[in-house]
SERO-4910 file (N, C-alpha, C, O; in steps of 0.05 Angstrom, whole numbers):
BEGIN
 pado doro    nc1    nc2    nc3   cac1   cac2   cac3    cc1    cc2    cc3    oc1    oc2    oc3
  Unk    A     17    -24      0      0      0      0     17     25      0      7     46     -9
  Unk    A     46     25     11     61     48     18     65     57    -11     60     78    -23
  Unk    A     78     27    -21     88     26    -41     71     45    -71     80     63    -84
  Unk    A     48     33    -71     31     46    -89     31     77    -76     45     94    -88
  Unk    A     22     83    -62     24    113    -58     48    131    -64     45    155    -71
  Unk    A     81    115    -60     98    128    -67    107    131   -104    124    145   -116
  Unk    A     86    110   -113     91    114   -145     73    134   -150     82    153   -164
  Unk    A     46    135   -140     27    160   -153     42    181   -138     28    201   -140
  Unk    A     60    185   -125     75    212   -113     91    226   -142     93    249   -149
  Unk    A    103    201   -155    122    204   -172    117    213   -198    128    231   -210
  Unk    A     95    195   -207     92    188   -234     61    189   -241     50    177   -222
  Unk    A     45    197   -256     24    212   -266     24    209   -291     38    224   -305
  Unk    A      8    189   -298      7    182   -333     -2    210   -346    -17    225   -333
  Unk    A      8    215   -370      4    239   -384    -18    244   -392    -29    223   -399
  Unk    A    -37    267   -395    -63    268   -399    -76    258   -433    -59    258   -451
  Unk    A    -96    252   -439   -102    246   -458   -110    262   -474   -128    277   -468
  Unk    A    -96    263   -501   -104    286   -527   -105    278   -546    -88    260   -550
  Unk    A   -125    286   -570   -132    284   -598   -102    291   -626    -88    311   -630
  Unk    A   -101    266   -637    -79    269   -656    -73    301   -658    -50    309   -652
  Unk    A    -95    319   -668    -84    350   -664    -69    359   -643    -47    368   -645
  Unk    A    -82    356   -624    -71    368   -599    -48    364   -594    -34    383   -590
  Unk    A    -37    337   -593    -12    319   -593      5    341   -605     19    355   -591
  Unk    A      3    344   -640     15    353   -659     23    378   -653     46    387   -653
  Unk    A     -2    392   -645     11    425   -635     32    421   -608     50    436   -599
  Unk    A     26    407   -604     48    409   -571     64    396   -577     81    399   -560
  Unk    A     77    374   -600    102    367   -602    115    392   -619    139    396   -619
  Unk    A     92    412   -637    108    432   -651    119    457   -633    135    474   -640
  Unk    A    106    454   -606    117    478   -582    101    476   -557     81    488   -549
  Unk    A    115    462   -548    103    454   -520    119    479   -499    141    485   -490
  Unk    A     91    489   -497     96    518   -476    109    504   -440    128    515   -429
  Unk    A     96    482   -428    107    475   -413    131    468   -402    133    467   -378
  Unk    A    159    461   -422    184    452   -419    189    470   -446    200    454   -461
  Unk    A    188    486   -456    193    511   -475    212    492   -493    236    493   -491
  Unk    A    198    473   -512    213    458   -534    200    458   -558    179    446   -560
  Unk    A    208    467   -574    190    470   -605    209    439   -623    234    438   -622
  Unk    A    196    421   -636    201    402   -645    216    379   -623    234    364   -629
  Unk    A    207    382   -600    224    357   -588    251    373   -567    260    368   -545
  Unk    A    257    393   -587    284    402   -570    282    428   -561    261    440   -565
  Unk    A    304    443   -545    288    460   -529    321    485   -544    344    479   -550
  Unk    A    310    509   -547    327    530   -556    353    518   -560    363    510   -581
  Unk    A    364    519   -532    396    520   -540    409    493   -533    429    491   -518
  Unk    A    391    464   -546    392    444   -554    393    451   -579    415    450   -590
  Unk    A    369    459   -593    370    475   -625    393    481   -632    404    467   -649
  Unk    A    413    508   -617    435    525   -619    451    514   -622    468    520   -638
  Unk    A    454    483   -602    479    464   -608    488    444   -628    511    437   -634
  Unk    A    458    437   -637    466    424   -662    461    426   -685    461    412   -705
  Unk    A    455    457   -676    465    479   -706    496    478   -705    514    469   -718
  Unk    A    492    491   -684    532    495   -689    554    476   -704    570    477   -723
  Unk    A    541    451   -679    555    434   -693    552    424   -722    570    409   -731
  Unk    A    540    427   -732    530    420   -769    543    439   -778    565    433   -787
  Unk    A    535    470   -777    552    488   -785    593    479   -791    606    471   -810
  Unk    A    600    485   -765    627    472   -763    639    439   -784    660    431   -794
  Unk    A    619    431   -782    613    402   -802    619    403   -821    638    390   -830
  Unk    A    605    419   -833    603    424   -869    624    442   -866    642    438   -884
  Unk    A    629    459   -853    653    474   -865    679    453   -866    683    437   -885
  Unk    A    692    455   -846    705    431   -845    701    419   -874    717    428   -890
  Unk    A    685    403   -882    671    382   -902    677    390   -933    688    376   -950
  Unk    A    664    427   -936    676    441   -956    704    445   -969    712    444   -993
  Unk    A    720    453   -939    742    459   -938    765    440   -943    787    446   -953
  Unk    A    757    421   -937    775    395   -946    769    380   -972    782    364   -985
  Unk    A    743    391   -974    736    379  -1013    750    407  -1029    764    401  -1048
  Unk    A    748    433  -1024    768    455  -1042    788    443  -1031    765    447  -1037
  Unk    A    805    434  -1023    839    430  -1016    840    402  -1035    856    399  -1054
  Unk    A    826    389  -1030    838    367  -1048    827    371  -1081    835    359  -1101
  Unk    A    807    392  -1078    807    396  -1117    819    419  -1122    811    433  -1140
  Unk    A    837    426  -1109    854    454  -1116    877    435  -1124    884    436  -1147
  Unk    A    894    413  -1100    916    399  -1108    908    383  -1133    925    374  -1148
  Unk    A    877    380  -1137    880    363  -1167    889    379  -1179    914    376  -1182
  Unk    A    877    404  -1193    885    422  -1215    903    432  -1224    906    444  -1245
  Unk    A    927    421  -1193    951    433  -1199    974    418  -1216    996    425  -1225
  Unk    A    960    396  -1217    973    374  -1234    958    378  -1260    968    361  -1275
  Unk    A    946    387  -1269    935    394  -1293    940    422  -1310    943    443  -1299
  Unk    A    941    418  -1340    950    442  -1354    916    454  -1376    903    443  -1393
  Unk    A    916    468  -1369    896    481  -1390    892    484  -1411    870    493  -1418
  Unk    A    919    477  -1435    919    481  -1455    930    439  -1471    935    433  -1494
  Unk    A    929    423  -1451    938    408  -1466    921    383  -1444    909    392  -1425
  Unk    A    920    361  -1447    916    334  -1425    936    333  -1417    958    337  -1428
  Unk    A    928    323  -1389    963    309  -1369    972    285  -1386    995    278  -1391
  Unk    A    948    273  -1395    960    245  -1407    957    242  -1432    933    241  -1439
  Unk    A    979    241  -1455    974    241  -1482    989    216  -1494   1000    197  -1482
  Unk    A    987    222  -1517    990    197  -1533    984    157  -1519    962    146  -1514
  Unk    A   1014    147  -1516   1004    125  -1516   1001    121  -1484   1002     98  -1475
  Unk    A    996    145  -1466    992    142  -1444    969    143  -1434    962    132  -1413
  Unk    A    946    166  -1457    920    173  -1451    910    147  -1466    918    127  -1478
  Unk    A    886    158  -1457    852    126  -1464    853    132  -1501    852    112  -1516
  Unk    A    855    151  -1510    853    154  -1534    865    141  -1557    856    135  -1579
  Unk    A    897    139  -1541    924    119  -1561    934    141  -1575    937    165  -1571
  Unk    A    939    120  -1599    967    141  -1622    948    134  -1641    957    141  -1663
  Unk    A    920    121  -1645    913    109  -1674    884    137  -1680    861    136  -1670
  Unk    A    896    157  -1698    864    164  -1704    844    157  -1715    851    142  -1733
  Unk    A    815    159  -1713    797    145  -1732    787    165  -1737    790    187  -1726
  Unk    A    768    159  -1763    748    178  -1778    715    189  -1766    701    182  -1747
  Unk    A    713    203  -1779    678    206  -1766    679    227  -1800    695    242  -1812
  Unk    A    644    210  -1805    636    230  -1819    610    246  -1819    601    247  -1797
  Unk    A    599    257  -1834    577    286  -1836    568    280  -1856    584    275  -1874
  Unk    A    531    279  -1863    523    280  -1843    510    260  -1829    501    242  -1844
  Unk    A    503    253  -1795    502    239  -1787    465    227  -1783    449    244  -1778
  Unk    A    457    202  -1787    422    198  -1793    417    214  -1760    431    225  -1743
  Unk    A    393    210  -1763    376    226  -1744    379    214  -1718    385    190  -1715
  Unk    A    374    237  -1695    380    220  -1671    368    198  -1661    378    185  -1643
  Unk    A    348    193  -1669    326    165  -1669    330    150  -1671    320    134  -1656
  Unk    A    354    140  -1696    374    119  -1708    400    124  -1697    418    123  -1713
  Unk    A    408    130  -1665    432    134  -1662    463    119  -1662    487    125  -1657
  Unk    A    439     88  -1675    466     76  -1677    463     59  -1709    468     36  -1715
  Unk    A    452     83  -1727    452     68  -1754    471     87  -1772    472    111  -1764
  Unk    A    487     80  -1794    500     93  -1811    493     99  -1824    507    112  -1840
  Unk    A    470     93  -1828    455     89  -1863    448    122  -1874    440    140  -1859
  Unk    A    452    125  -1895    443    148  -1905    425    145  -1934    434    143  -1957
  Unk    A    405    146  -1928    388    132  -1951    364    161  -1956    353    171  -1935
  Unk    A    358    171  -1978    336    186  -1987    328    183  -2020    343    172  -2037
  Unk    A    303    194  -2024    300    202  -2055    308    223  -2067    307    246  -2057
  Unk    A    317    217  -2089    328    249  -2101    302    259  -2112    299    283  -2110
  Unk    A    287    247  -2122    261    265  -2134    244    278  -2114    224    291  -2120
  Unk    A    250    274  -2096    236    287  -2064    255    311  -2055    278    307  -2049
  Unk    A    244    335  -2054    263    347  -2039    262    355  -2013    281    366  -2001
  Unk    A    232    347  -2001    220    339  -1974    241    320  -1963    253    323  -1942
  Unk    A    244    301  -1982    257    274  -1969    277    283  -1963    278    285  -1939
  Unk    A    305    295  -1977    321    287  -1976    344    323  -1959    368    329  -1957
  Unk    A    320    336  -1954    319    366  -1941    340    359  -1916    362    369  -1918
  Unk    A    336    345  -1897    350    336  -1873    378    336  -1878    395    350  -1867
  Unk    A    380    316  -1900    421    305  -1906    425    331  -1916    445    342  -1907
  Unk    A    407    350  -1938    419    375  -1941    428    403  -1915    447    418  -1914
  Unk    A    399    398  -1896    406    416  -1873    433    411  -1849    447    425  -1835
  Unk    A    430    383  -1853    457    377  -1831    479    380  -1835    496    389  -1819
  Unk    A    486    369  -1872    509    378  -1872    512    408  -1878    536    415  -1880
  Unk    A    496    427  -1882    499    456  -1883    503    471  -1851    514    492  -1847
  Unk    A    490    450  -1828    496    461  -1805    528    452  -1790    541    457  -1770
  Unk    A    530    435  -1815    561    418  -1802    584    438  -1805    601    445  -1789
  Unk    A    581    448  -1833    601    461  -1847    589    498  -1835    607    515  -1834
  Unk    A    571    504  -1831    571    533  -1815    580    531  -1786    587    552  -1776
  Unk    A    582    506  -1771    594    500  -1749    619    513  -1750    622    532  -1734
  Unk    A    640    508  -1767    663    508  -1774    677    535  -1769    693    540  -1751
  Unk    A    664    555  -1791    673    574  -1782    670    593  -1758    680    615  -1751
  Unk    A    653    576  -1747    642    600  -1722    666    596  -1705    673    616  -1692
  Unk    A    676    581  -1702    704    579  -1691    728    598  -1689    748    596  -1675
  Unk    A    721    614  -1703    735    638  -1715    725    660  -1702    737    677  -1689
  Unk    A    703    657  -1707    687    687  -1710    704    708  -1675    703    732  -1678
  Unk    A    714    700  -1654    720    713  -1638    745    717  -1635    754    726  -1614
  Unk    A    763    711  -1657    784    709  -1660    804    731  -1673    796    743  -1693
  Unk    A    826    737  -1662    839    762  -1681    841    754  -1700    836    731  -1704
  Unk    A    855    778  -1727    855    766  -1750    892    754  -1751    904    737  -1765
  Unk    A    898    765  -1738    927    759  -1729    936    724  -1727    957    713  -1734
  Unk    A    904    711  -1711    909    682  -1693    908    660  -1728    908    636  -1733
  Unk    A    909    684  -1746    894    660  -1780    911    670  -1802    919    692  -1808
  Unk    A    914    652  -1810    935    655  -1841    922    636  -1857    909    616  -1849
  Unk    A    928    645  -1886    916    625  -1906    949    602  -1910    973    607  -1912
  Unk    A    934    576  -1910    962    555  -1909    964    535  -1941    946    527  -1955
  Unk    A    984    533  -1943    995    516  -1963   1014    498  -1967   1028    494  -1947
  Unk    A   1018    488  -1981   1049    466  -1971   1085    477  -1973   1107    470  -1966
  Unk    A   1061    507  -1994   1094    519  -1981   1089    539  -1973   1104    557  -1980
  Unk    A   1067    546  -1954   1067    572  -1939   1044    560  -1916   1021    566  -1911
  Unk    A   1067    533  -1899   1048    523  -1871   1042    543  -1851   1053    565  -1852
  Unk    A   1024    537  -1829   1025    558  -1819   1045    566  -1789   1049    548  -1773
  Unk    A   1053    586  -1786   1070    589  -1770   1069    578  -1733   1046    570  -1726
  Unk    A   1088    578  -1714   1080    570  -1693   1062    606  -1682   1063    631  -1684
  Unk    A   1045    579  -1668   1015    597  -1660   1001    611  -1665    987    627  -1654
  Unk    A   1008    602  -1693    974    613  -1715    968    588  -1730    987    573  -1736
  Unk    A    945    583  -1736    927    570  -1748    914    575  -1778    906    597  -1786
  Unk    A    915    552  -1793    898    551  -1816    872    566  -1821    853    551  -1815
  Unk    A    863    592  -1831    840    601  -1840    824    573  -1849    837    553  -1858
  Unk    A    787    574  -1846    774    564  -1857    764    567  -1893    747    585  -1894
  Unk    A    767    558  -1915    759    567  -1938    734    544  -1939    739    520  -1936
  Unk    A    708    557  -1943    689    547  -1950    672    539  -1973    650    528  -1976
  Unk    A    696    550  -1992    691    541  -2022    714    523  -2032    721    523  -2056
  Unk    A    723    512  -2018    738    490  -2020    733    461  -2031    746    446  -2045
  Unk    A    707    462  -2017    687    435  -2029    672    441  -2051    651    429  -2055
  Unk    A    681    458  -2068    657    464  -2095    660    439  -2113    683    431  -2117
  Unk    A    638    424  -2126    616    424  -2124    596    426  -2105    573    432  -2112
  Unk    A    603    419  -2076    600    402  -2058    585    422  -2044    595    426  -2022
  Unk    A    568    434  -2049    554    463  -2043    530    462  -2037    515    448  -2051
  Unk    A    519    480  -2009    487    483  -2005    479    489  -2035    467    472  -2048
  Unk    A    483    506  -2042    479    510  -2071    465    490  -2092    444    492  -2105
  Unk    A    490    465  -2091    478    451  -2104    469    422  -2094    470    400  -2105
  Unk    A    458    433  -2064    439    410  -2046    456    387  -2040    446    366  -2033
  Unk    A    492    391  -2042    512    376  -2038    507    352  -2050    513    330  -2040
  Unk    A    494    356  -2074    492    326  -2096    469    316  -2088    464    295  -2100
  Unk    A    449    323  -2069    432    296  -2061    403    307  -2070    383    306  -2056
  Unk    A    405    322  -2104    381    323  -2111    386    302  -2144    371    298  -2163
  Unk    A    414    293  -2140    423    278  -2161    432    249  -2147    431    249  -2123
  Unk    A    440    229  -2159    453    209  -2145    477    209  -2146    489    189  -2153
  Unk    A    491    231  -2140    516    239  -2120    515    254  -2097    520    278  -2094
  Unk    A    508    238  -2081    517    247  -2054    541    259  -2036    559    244  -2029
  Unk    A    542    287  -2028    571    291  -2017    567    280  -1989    547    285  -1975
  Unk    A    591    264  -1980    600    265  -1954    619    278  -1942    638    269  -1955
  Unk    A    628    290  -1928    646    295  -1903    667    281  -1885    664    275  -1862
  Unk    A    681    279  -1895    702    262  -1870    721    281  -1863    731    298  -1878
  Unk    A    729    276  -1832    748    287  -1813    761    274  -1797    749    258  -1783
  Unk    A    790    276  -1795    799    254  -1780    801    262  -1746    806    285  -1737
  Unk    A    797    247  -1735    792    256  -1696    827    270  -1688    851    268  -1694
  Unk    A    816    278  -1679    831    304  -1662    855    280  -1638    845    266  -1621
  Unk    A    883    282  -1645    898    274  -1613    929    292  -1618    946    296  -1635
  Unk    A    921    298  -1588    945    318  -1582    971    311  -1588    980    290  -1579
  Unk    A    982    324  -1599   1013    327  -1610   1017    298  -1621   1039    285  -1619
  Unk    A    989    285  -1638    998    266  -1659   1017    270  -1682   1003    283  -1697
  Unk    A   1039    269  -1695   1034    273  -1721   1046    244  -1736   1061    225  -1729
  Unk    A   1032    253  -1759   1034    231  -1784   1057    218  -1793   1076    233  -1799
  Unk    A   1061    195  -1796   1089    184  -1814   1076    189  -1839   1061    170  -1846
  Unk    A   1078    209  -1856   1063    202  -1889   1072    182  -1911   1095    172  -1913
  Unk    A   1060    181  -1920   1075    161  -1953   1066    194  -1970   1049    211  -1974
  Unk    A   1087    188  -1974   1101    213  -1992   1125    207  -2019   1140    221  -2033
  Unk    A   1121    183  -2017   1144    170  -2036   1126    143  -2046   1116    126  -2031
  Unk    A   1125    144  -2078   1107    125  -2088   1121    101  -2086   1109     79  -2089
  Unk    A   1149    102  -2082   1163     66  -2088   1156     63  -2062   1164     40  -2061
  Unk    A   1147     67  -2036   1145     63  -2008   1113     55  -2001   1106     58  -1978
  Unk    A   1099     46  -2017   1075     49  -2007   1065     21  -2006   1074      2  -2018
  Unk    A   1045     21  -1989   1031    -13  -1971   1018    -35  -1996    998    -26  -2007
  Unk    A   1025    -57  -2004   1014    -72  -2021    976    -70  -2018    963    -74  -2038
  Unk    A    965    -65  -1993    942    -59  -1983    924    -38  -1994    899    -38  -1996
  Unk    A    945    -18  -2000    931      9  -2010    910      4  -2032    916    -14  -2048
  Unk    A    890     16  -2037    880     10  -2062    896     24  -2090    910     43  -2086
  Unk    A    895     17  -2109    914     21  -2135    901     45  -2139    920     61  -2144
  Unk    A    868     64  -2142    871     85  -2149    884    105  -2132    891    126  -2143
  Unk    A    890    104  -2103    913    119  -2093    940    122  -2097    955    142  -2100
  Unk    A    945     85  -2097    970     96  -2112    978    104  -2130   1001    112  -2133
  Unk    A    962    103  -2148    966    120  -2189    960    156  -2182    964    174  -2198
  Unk    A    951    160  -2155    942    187  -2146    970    197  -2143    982    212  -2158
  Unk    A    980    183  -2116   1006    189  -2103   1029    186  -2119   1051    194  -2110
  Unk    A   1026    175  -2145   1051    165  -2169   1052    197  -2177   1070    213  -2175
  Unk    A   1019    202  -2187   1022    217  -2213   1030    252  -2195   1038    272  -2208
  Unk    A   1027    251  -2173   1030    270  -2163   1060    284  -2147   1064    307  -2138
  Unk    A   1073    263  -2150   1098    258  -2139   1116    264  -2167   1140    271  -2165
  Unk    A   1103    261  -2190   1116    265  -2206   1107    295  -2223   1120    305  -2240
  Unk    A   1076    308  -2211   1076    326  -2223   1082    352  -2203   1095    372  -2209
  Unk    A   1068    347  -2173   1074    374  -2157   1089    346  -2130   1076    334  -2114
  Unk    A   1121    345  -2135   1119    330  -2110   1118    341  -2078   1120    327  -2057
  Unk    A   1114    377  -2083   1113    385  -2051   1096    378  -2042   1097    377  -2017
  Unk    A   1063    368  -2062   1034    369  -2051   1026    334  -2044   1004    323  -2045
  Unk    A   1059    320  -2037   1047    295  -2032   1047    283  -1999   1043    262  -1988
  Unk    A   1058    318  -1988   1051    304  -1950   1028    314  -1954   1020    335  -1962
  Unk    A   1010    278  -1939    985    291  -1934    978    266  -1926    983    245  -1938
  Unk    A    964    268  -1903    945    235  -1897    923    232  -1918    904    247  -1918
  Unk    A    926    212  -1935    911    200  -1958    886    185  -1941    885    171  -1921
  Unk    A    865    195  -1963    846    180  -1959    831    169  -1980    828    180  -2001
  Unk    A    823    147  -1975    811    124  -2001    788    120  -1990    787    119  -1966
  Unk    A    766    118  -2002    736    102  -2009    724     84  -2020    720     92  -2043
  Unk    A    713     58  -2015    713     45  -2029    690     25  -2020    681     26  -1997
  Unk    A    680      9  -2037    653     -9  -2023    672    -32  -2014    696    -36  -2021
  Unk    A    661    -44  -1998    666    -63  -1975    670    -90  -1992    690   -104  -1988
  Unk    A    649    -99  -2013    648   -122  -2019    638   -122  -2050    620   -109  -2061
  Unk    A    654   -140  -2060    651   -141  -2099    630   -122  -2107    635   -100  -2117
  Unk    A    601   -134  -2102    581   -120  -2103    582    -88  -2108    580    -74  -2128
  Unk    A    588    -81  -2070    593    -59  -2067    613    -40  -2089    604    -20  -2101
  Unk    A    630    -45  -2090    655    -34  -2112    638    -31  -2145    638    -13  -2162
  Unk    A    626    -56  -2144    608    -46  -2177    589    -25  -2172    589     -4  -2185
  Unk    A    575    -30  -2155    552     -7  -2151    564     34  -2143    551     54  -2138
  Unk    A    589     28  -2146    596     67  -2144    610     77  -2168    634     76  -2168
  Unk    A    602     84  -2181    603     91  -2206    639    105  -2207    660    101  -2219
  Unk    A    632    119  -2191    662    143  -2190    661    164  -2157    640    168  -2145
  Unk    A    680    170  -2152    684    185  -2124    704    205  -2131    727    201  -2140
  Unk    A    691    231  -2125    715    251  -2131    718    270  -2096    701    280  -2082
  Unk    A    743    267  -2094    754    279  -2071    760    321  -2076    772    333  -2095
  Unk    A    751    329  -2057    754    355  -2051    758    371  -2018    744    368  -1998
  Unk    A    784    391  -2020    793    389  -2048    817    378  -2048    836    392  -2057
  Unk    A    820    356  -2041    840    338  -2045    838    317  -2040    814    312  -2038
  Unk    A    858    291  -2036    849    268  -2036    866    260  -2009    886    246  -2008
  Unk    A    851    273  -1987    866    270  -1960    866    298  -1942    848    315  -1945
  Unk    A    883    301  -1925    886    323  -1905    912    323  -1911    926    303  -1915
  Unk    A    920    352  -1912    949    369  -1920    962    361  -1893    949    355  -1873
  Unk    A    988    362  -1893   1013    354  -1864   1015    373  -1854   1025    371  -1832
  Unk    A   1008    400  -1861   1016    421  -1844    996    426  -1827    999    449  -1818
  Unk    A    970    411  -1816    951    406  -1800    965    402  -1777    960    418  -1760
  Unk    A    985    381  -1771    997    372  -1764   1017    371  -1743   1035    356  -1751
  Unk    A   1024    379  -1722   1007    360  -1695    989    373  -1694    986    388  -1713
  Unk    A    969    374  -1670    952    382  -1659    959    391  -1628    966    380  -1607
  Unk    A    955    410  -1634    970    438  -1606    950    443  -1592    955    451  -1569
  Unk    A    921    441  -1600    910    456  -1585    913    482  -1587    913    491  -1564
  Unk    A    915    505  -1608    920    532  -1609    889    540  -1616    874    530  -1633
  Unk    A    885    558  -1602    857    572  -1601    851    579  -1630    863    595  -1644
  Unk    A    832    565  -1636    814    564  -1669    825    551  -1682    831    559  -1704
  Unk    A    830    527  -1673    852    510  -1693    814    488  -1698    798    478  -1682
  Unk    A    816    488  -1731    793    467  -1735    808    442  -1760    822    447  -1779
  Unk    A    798    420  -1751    818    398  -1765    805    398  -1793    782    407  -1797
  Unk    A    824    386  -1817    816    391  -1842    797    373  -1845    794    353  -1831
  Unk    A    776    382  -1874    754    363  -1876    766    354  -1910    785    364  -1923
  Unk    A    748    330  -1918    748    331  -1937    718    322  -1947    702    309  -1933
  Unk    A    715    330  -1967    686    316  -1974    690    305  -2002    705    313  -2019
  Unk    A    671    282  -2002    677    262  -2018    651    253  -2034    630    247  -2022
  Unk    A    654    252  -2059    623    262  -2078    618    234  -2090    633    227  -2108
  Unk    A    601    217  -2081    600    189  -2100    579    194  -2125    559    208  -2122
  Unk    A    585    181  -2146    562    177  -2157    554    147  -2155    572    132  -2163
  Unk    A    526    132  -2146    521    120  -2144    499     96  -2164    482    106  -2180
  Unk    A    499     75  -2163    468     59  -2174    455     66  -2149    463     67  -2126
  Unk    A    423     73  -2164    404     80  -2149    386     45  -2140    390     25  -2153
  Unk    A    371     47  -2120    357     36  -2108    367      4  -2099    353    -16  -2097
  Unk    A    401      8  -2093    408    -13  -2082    421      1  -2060    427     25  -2061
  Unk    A    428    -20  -2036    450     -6  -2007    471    -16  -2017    473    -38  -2028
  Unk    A    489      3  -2012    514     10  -2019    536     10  -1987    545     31  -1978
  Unk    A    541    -13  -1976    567    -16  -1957    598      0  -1965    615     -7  -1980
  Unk    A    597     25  -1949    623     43  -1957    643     38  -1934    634     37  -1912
  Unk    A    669     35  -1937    690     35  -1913    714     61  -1926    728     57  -1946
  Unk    A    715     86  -1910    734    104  -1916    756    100  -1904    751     94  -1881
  Unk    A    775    101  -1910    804     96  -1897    825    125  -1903    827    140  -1923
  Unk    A    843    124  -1872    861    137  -1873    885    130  -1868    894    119  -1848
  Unk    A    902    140  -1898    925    133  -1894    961    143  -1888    974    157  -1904
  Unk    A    971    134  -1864    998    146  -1856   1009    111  -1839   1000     89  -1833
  Unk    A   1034    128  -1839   1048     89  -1835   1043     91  -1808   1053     71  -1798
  Unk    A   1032    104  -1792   1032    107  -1761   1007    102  -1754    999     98  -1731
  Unk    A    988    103  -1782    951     96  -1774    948     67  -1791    952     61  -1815
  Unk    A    937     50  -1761    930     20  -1776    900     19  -1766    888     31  -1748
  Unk    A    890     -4  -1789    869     -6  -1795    849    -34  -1774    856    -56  -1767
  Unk    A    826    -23  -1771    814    -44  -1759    788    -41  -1760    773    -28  -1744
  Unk    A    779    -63  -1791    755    -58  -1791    730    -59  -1773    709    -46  -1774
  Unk    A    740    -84  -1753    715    -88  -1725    719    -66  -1701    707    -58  -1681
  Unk    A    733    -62  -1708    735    -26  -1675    739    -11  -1696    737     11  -1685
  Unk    A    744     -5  -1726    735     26  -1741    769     45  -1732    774     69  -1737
  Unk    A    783     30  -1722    806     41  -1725    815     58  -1753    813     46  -1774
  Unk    A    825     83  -1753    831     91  -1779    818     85  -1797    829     82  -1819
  Unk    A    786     81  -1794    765     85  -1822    744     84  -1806    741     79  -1782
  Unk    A    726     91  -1829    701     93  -1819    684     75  -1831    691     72  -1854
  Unk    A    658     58  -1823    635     50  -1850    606     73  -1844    595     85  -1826
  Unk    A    603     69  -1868    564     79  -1871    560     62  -1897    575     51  -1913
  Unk    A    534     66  -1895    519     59  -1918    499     72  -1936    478     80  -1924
  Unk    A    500     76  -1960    492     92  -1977    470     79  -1990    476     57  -2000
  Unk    A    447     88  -1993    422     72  -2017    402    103  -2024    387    114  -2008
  Unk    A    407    109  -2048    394    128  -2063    366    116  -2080    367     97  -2095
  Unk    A    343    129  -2076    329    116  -2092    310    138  -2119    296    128  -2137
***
C-alpha cells in the first residue's frame, strides 16, 4: 500500500489528447519551452555543430580539388599519346550523321526526286560546315593565315577556314543529293601532339593500299611533289558487289588532309581539315562504304573502325 502511494507521488500518466492536440504540442510545448522535441539551445547546439561540419567538409573537398588542378595544364591533357585512353591510332567520323532516333545506324538513304525527303542530309550537312567557321568568329585576325604546302602555318597561328573549298559540294547545289551523288564529309579525330608518318614516296607504299591511290600518289609525286605530304584518304565499297555499284568518287579538295595540320597543339581556333567526298552512285540498291586513312603510323581495324570509318549509302 506504501508502495503504491509512493509511485502515484512520482509518476502521473500523461493526460489524454486528440492526434491535433498531440501535434501542436510536439510543434511547441509551452510547458518545458521545446519546439520540435528540442528545447532552444539544444537547437543552438546542433546547429553549431553541423555548421562547423560542413565547413570543415567544404574545406577539405576545395583542398583536395585545388591539389587536383595543380597537376593539370589548361591548354593540353596530363596524359597524351600512348599514355592517354585515346592511343596514337586516329579514326574517322563523318557528316552528315542519320537522325538521332537511329543513333546507332549509318545508313544514309533518301530520294532524289523528293526534296522533302532528302531536305534533312541537305540541312545537316549545311549546319556541319557553318559550325566550322564560327570557330573563328571571336578570333583576331592575327590568330589566321591562309596555309599551303609551301606557306604552312607558322608556330601559334592557325589555318583560315575556306568554305569554297568543297565546290561542287555546295548548299547550292543540295551537296549532290538532288542527283545520285551524294557529298560526304570526313574528318579525321583530333589527338594531341599526334603527327603523321606520311607516304610521300610512291616506291614506299603498302601492297594494301588500293591502286587508285597509288596512281594518285605516283602521278603526283611526279607532277607537284611538294603536294604529296598529306594523310591519304581512299573510299571504297566493302564487298565485290559494293565496288560495282559506285560509279566514280571525286575527292575535294584533295584526296586527303594536307601535313601542315599537323600536330595538334591545341591553339585557339585551330579546326581539323575536312574533306568531302562526292560518290556517284546505282540507285535503289545499299551501298556498304569503308573510308580509310592513310599514314604508316595509322592501322586499320575494320571491327573497332580504327583509322576508317563504315556507312551505308542507298539512293532511290
Amino acid at each position: 500500500m506504501a508502495d503504491k502511494k509512493i509511485a502515484e507521488q512520482y509518476y502521473s500518466p500523461p493526460p489524454k489528447m486528440g492526434k491535433w492536440e498531440g501535434f501542436k504540442k510536439f510543434l511547441w510545448n509551452s510547458e518545458t519551452s521545446q519546439c520540435l522535441g528540442r528545447t532552444g539551445g539544444s537547437w543552438a547546439k546542433i546547429l553549431f555543430f553541423y555548421i562547423i561540419f560542413y565547413a570543415a567538409l567544404t574545406g577539405f573537398f576545395a583542398a583536395m580539388l585545388a591539389v587536383f588542378y595543380q597537376t593539370l595544364q589548361v591548354d593540353k591533357p596530363k596524359w597524351t599519346m600512348g599514355d592517354g585512353l585515346i592511343g596514337t591510332n586516329p579514326g574517322l567520323g563523318f557528316r552528315p550523321m542519320p537522325p538521332e532516333a537511329n543513333v546507332e545506324s549509318t545508313l544514309i538513304w533518301y530520294e532524289k526526286s523528293r526534296p522533302e525527303n532528302f531536305k534533312y542530309w541537305v540541312d545537316e550537312t549545311a549546319a556541319f560546315l557553318h559550325s566550322v567557321p564560327k570557330t573563328y568568329e571571336n578570333l583576331p585576325k592575327r590568330n589566321q593565315m591562309n596555309c599551303s604546302f609551301e606557306n604552312p602555318p607558322t608556330p601559334g597561328k592557325v589555318c583560315a577556314f575556306d568554305a569554297n573549298a568543297f565546290a561542287p559540294c555546295t548548299k547550292e547545289n543540295n551537296f549532290g543529293y538532288h542527283q545520285a551523288r551524294p557529298c560526304i564529309f570526313l574528318k579525321l579525330n583530333k589527338i594531341y601532339n599526334w603527327e603523321p608518318d606520311l607516304y610521300n614516296d610512291s616506291k614506299a607504299l603498302p601492297e594494301r593500299m588500293p591502286t587508285e591511290l597509288k596512281s594518285h600518289i605516283t602521278e603526283k609525286q611526279s607532277l607537284r611533289p611538294n603536294q604529296t605530304n598529306v594523310v591519304w584518304i581512299s573510299c571504297e565499297g566493302e564487298n565485290p558487289a559494293d565496288v560495282e555499284n559506285i560509279k566514280s568518287r571525286d575527292y575535294y579538295p584533295r584526296m586527303g588532309f594536307p601535313g601542315y595540320y599537323f600536330p595538334f597543339k591545341n591553339i585557339e581556333g585551330y579546326v581539323q581539315p575536312i574533306v568531302a567526298v562526292q560518290f556517284t552512285v546505282e540507285t535503289g540498291v545499299l551501298i556498304n562504304i569503308e573510308c580509310k586513312a592513310w599514314a604508316r603510323n595509322i592501322f586499320h581495324d575494320r571491327h573497332e573502325r580504327r583509322g576508317s570509318v563504315h556507312f551505308e549509302l542507298m539512293v532511290d
